[in-house]
PQR file of N, CA, C, O and H, with PARSE charges and radii, in Angstrom:
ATOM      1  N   UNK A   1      19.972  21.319   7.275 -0.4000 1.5000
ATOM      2  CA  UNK A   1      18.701  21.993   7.245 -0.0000 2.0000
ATOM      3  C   UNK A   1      18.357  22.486   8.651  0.5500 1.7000
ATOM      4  O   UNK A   1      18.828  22.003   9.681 -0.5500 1.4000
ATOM      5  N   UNK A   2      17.589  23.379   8.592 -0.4000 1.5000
ATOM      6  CA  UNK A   2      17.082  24.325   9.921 -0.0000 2.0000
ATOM      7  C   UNK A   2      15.652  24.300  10.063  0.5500 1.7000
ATOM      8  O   UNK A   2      15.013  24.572   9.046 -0.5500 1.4000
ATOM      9  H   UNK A   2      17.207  23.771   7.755  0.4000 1.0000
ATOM     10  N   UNK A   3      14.962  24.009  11.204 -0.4000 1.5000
ATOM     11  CA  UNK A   3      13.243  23.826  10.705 -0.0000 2.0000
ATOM     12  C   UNK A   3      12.714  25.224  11.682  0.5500 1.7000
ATOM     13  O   UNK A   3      13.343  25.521  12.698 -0.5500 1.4000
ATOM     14  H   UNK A   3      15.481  23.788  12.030  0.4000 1.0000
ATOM     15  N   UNK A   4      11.638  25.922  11.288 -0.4000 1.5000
ATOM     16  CA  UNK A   4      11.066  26.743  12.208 -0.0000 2.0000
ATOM     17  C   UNK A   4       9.642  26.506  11.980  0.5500 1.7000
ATOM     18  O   UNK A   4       9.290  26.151  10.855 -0.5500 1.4000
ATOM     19  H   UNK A   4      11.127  25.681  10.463  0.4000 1.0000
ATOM     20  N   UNK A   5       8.665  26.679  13.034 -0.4000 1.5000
ATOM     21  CA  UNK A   5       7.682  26.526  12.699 -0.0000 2.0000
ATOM     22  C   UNK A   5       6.894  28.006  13.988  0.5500 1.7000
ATOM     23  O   UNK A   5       7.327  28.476  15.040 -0.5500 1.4000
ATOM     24  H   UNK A   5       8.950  26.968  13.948  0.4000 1.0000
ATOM     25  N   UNK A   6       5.698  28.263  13.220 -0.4000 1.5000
ATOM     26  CA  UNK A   6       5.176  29.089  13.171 -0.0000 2.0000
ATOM     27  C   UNK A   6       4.081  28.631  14.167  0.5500 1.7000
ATOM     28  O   UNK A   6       3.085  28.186  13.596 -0.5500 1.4000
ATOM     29  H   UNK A   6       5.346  27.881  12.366  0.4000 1.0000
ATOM     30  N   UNK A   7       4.029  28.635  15.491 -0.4000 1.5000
ATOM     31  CA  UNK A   7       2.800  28.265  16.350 -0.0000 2.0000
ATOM     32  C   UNK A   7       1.847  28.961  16.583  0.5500 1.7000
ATOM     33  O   UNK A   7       0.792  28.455  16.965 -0.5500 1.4000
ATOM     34  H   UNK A   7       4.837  28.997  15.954  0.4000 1.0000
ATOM     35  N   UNK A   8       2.019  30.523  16.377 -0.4000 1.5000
ATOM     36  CA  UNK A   8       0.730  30.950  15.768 -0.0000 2.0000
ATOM     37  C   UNK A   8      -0.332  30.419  14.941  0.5500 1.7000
ATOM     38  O   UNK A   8      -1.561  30.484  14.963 -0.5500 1.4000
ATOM     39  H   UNK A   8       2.876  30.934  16.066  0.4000 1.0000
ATOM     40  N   UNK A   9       0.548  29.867  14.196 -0.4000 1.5000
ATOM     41  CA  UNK A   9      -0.665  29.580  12.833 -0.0000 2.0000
ATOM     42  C   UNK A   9      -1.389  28.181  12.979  0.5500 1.7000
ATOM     43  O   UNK A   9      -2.404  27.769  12.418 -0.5500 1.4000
ATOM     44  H   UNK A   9       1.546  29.814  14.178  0.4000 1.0000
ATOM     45  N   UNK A  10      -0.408  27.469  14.071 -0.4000 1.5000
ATOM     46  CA  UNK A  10      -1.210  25.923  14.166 -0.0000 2.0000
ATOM     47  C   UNK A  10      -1.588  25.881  14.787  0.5500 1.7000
ATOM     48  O   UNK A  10      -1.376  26.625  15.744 -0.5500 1.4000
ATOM     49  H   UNK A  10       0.416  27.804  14.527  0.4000 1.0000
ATOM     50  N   UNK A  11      -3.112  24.305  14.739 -0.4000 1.5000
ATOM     51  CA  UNK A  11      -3.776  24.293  14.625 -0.0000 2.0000
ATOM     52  C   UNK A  11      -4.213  22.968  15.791  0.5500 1.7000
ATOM     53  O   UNK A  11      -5.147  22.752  16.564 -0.5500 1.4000
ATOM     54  H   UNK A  11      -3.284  23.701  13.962  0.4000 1.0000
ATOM     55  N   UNK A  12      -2.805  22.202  15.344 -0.4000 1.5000
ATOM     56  CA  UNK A  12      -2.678  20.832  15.942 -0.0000 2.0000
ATOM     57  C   UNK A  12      -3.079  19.854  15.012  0.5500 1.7000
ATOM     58  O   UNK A  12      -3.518  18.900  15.654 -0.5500 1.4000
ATOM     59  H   UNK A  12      -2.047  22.377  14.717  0.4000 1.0000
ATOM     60  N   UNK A  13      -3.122  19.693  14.087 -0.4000 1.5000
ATOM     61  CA  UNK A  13      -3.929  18.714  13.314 -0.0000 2.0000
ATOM     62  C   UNK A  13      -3.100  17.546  13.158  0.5500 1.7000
ATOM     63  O   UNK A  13      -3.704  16.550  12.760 -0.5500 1.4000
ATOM     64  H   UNK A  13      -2.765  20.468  13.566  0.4000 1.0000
ATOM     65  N   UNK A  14      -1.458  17.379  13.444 -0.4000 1.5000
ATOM     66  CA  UNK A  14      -0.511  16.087  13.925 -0.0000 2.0000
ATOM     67  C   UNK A  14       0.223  15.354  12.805  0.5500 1.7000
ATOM     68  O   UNK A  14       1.048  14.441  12.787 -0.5500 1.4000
ATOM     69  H   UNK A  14      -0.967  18.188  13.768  0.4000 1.0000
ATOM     70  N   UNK A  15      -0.567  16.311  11.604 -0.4000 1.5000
ATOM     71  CA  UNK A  15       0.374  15.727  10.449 -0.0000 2.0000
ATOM     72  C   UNK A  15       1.672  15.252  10.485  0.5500 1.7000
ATOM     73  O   UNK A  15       2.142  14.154  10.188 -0.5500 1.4000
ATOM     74  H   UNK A  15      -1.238  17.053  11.618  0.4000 1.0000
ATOM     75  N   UNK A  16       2.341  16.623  11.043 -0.4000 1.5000
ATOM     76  CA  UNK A  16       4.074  16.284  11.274 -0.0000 2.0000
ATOM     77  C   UNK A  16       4.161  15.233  12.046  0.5500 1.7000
ATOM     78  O   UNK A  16       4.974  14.327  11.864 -0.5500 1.4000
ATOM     79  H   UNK A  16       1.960  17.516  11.284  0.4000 1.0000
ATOM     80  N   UNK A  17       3.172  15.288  13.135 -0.4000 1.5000
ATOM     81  CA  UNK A  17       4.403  13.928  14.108 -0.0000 2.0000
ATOM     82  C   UNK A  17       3.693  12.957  12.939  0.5500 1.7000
ATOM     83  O   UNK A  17       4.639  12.326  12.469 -0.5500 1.4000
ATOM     84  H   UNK A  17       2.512  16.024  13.283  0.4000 1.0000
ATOM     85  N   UNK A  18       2.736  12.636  12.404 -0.4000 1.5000
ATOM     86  CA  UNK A  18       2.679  11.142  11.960 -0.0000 2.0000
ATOM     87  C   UNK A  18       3.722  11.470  10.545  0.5500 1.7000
ATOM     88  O   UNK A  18       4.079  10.454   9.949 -0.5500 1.4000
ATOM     89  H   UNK A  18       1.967  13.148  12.786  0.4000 1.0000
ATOM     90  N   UNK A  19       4.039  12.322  10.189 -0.4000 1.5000
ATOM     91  CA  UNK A  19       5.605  11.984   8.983 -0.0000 2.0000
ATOM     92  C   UNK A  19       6.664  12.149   9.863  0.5500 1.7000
ATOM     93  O   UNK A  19       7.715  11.687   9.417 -0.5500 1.4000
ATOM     94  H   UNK A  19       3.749  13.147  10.674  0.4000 1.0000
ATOM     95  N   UNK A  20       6.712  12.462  10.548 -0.4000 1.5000
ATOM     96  CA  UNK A  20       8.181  12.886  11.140 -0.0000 2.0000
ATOM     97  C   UNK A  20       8.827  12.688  13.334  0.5500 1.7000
ATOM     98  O   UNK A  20       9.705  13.306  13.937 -0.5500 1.4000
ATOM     99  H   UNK A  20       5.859  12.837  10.910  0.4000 1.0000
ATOM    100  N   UNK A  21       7.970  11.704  13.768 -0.4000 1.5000
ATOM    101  CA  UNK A  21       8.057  11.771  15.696 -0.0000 2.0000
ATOM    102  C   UNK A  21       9.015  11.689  15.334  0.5500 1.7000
ATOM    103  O   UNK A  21       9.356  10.730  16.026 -0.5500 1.4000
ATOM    104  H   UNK A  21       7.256  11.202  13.278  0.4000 1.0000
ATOM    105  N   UNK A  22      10.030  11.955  14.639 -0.4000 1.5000
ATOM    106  CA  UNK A  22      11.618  12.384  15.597 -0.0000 2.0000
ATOM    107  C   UNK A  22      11.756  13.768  15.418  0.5500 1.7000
ATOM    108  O   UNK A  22      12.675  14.256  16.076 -0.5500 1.4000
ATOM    109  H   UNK A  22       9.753  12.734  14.076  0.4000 1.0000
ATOM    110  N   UNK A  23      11.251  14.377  14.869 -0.4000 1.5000
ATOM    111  CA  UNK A  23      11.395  15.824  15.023 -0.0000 2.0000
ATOM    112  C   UNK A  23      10.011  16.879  15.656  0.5500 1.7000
ATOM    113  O   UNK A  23      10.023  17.972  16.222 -0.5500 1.4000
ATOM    114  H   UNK A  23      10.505  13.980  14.334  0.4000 1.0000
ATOM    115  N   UNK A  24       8.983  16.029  15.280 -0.4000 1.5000
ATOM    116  CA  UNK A  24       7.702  17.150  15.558 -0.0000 2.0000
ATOM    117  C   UNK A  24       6.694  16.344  16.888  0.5500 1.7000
ATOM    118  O   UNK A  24       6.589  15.118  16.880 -0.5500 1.4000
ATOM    119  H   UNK A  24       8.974  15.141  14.820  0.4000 1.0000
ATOM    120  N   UNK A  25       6.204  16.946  17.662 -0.4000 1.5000
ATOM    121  CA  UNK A  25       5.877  16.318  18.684 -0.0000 2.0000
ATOM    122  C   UNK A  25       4.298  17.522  18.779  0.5500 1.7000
ATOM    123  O   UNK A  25       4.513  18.725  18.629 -0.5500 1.4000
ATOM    124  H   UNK A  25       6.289  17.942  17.669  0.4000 1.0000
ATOM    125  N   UNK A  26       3.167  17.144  18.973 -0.4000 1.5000
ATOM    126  CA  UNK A  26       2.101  17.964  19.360 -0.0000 2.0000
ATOM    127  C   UNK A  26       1.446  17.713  20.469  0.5500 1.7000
ATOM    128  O   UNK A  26       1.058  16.564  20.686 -0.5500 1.4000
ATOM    129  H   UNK A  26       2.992  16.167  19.095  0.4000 1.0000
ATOM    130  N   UNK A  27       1.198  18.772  21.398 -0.4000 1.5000
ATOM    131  CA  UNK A  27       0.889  19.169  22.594 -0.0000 2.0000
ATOM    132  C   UNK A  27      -0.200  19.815  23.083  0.5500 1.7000
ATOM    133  O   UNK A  27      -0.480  20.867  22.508 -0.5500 1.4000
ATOM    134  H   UNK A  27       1.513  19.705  21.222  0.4000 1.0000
ATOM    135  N   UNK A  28      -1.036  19.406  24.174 -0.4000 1.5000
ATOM    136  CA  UNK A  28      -2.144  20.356  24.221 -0.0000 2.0000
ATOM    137  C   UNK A  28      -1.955  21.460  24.605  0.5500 1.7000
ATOM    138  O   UNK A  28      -0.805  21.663  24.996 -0.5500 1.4000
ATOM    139  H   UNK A  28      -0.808  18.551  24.641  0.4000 1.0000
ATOM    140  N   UNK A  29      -2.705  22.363  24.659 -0.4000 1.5000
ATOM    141  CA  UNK A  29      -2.449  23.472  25.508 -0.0000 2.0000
ATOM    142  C   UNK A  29      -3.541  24.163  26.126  0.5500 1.7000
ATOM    143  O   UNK A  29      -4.606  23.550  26.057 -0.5500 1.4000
ATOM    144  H   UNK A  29      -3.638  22.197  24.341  0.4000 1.0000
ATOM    145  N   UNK A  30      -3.572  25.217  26.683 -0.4000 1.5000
ATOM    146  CA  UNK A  30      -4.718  26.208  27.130 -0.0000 2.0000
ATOM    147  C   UNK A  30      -5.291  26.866  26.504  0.5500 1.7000
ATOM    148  O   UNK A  30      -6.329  27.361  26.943 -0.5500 1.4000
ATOM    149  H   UNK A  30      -2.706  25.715  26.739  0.4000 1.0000
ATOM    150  N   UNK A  31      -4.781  27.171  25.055 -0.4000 1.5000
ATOM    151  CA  UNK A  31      -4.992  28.012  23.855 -0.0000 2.0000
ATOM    152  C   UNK A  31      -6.547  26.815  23.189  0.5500 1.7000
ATOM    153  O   UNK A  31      -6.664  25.733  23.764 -0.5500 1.4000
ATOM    154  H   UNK A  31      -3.938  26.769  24.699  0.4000 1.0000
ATOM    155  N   UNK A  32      -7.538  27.154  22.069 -0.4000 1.5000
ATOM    156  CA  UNK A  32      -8.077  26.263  21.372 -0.0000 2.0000
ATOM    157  C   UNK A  32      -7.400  25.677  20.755  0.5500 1.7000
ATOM    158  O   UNK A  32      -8.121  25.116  19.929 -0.5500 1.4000
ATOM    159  H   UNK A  32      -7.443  28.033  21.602  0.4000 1.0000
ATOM    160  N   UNK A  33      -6.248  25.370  20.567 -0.4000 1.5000
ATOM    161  CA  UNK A  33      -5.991  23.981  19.774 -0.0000 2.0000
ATOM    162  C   UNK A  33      -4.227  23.419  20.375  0.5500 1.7000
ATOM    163  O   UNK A  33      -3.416  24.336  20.499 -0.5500 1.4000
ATOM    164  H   UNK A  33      -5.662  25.827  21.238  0.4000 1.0000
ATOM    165  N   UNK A  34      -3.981  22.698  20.541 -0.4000 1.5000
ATOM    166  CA  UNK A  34      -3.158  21.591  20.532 -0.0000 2.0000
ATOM    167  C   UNK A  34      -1.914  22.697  19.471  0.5500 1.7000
ATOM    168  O   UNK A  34      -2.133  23.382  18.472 -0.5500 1.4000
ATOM    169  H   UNK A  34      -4.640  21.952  20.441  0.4000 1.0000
ATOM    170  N   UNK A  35      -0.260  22.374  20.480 -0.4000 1.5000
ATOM    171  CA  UNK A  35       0.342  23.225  19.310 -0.0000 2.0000
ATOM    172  C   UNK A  35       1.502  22.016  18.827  0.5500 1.7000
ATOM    173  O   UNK A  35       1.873  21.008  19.429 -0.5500 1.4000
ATOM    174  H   UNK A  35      -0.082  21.817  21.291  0.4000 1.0000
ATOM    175  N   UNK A  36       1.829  22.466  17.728 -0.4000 1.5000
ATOM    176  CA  UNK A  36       3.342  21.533  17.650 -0.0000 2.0000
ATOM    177  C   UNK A  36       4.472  22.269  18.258  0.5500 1.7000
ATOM    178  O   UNK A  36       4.554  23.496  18.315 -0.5500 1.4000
ATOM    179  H   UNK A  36       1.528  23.285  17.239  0.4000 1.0000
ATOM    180  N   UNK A  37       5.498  21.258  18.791 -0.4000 1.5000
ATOM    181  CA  UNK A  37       6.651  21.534  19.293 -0.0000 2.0000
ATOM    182  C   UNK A  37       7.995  20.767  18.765  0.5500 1.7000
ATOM    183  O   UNK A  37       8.070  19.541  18.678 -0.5500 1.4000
ATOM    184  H   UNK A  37       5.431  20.262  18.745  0.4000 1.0000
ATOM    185  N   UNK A  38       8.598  21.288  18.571 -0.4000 1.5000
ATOM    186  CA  UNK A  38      10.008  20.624  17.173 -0.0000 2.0000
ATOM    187  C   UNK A  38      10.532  20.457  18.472  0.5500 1.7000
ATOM    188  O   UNK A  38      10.307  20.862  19.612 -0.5500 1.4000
ATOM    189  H   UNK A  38       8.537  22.284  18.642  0.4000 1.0000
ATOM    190  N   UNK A  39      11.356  19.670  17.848 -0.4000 1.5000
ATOM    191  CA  UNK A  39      12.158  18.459  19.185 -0.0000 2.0000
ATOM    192  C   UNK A  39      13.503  18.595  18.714  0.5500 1.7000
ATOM    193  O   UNK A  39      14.485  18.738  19.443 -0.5500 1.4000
ATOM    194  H   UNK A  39      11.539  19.340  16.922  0.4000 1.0000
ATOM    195  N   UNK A  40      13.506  18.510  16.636 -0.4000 1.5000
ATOM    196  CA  UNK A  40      14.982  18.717  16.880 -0.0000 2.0000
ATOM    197  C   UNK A  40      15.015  19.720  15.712  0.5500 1.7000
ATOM    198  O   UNK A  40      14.433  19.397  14.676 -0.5500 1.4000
ATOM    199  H   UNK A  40      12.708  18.394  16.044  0.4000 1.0000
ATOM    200  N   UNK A  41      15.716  21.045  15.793 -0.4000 1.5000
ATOM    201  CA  UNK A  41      15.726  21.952  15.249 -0.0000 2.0000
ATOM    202  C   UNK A  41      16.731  21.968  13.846  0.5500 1.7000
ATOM    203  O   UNK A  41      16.442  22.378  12.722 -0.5500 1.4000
ATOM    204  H   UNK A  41      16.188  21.308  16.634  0.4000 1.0000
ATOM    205  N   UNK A  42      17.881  21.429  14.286 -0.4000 1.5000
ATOM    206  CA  UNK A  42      18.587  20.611  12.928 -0.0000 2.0000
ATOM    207  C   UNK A  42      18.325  19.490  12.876  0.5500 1.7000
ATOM    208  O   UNK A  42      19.022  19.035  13.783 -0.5500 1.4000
ATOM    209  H   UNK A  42      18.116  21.096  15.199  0.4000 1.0000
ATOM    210  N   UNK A  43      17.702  18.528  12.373 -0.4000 1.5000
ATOM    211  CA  UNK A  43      17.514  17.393  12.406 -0.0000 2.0000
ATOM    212  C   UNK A  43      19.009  16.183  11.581  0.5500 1.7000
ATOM    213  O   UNK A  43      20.173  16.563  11.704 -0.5500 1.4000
ATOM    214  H   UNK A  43      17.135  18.897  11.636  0.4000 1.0000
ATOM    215  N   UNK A  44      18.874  15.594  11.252 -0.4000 1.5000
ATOM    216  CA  UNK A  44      20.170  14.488  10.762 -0.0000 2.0000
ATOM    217  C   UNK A  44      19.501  14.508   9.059  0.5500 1.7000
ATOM    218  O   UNK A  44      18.344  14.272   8.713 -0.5500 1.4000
ATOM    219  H   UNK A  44      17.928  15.284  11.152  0.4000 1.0000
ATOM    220  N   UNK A  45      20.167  14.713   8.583 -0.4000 1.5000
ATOM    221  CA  UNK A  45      20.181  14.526   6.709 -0.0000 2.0000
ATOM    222  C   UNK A  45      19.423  13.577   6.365  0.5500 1.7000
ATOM    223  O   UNK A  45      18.723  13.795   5.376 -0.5500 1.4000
ATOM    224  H   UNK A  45      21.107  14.905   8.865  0.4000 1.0000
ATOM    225  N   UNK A  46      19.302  12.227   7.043 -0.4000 1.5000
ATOM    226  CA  UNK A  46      18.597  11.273   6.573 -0.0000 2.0000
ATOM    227  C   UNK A  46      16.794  11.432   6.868  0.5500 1.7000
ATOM    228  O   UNK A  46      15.866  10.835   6.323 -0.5500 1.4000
ATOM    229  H   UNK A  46      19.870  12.050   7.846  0.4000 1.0000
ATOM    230  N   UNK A  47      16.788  12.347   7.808 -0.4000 1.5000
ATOM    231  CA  UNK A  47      15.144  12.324   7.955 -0.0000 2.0000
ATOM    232  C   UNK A  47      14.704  13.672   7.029  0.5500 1.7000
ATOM    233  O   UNK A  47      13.566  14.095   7.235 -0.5500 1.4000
ATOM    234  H   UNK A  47      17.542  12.832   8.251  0.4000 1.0000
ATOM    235  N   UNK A  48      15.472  14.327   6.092 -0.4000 1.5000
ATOM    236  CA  UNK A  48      15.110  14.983   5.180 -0.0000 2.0000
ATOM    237  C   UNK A  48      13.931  15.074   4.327  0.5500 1.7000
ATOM    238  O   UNK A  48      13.469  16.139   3.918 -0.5500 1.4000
ATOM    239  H   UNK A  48      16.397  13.984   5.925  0.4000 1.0000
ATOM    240  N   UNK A  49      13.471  13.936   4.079 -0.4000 1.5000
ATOM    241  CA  UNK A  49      12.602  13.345   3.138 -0.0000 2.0000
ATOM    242  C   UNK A  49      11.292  13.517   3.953  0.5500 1.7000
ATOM    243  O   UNK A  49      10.287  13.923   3.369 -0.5500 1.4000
ATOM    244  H   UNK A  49      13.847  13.071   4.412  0.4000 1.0000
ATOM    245  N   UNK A  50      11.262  13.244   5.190 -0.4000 1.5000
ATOM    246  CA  UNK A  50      10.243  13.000   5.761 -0.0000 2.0000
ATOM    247  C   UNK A  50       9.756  14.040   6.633  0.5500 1.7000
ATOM    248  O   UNK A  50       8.661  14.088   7.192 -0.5500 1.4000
ATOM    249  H   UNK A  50      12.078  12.915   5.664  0.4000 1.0000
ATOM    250  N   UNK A  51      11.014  15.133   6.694 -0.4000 1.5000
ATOM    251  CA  UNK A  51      10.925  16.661   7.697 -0.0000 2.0000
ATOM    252  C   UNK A  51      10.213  17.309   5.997  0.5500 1.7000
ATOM    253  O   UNK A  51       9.403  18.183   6.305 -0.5500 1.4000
ATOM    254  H   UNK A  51      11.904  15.094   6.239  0.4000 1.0000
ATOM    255  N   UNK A  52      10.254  17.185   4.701 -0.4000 1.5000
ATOM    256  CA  UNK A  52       9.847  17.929   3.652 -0.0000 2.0000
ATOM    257  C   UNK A  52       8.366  17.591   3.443  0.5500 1.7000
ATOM    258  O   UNK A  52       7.528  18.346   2.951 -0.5500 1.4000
ATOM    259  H   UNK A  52      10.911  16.474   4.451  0.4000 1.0000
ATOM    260  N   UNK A  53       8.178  16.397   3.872 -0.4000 1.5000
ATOM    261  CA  UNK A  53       7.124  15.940   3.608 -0.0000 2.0000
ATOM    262  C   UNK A  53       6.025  16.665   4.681  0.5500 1.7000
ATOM    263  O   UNK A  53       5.059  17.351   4.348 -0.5500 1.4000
ATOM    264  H   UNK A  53       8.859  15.784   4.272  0.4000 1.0000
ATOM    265  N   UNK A  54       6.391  16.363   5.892 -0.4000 1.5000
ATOM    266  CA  UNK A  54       5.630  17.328   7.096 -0.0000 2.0000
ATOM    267  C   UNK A  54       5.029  18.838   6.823  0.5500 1.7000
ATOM    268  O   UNK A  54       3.955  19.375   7.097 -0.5500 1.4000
ATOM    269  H   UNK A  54       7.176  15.806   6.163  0.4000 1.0000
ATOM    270  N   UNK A  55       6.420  19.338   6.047 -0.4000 1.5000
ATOM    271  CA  UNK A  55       6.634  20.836   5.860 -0.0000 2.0000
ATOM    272  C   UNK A  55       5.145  20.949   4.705  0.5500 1.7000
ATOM    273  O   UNK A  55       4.157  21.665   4.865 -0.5500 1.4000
ATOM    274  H   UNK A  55       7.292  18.902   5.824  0.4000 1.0000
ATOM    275  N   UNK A  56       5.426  19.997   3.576 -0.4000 1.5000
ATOM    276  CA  UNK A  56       3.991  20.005   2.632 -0.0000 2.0000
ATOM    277  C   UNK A  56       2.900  19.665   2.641  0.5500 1.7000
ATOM    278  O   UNK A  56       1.999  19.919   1.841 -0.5500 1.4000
ATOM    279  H   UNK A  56       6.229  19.416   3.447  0.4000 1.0000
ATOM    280  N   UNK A  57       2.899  18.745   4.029 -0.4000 1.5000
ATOM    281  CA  UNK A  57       1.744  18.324   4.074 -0.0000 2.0000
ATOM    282  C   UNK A  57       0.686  18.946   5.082  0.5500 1.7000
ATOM    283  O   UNK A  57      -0.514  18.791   5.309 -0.5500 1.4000
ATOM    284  H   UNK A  57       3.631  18.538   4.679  0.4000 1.0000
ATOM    285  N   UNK A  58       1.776  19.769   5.600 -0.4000 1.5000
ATOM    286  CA  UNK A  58       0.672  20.116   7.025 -0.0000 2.0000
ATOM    287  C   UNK A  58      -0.041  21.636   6.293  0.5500 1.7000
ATOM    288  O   UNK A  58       0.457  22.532   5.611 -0.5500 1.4000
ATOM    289  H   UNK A  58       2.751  19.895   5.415  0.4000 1.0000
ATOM    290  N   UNK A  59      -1.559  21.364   6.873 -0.4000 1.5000
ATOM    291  CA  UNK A  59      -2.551  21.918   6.226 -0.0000 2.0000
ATOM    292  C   UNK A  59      -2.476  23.615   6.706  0.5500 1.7000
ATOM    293  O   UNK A  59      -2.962  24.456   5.950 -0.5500 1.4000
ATOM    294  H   UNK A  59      -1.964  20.636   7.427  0.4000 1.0000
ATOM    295  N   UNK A  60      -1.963  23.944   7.743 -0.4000 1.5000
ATOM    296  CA  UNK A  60      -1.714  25.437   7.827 -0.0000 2.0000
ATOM    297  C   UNK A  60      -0.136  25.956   7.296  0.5500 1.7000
ATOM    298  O   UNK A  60       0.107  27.161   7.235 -0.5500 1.4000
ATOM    299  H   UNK A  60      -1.568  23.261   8.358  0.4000 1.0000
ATOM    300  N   UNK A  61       0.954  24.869   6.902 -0.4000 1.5000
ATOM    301  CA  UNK A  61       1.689  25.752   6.161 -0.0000 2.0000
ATOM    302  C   UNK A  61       2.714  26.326   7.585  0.5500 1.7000
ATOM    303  O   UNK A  61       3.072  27.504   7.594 -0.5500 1.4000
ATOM    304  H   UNK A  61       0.756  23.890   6.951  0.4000 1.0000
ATOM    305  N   UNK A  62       3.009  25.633   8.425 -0.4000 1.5000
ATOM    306  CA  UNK A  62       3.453  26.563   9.793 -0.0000 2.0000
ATOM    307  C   UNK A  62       5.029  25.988   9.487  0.5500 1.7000
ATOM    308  O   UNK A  62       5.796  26.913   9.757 -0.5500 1.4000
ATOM    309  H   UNK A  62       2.717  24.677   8.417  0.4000 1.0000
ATOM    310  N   UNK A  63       5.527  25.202   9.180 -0.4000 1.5000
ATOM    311  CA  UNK A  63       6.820  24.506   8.966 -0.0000 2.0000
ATOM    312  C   UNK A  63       7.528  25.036   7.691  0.5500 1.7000
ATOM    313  O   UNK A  63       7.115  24.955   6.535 -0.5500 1.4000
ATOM    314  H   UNK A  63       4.904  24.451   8.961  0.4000 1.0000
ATOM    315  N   UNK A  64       8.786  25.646   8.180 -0.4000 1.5000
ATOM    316  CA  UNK A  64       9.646  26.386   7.439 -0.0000 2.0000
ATOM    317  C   UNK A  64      11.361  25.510   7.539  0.5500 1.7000
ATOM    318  O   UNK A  64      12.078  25.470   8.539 -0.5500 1.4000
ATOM    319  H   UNK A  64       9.122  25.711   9.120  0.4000 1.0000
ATOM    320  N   UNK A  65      11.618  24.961   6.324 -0.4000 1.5000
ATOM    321  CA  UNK A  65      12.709  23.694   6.294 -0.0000 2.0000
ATOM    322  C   UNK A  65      13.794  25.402   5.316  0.5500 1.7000
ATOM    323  O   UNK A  65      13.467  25.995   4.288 -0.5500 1.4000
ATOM    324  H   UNK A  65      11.035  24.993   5.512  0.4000 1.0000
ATOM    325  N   UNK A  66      14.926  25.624   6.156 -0.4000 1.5000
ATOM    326  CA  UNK A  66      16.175  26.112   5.188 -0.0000 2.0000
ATOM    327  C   UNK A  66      17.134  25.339   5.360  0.5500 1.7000
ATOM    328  O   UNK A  66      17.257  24.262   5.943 -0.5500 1.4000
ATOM    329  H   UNK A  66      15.191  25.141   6.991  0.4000 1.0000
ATOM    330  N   UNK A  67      17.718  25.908   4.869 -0.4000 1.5000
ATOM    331  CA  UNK A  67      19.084  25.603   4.078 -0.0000 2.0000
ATOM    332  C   UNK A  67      20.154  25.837   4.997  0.5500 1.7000
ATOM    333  O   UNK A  67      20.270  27.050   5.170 -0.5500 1.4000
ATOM    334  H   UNK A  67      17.617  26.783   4.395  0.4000 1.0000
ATOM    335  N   UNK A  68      20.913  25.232   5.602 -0.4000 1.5000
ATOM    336  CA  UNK A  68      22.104  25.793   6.972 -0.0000 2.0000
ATOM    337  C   UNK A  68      23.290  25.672   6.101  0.5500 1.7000
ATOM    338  O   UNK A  68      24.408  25.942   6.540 -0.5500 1.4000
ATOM    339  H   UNK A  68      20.819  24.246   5.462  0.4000 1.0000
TER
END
């Protein structure tokens, strides 16, 4: 799997890191809100479950999981 995420659209709200700190990490910035930053862009097969879960749960929709 391949993750992209869309930092335009977020928001910071941290969903991902609390399903997923091995892949999603959120950061403040200078902008109004806090952005996420992916840490690991292919992640390992076994955190699958929990990179899908991020992807559905986060409330702007910025996390894009394909298929490699």
């Amino acid at each position: 799997m391949k993750i992209s995420i869309d930092r335009a659209l977020c928001q910071g709200h941290s969903v991902c890191l609390g399903e997923c700190a091995e892949v999603f990490n959120v950061e403040e910035t200078d902008d109004a809100y806090p952005q996420v930053v992916l840490l690991q862009e292919t992640p390992a097969e076994e955190l699958r479950d929990r990179v899908m879960a991020a992807a559905r749960y986060c409330p702007n929709h910025v996390i894009t999981v394909a298929e490699v």
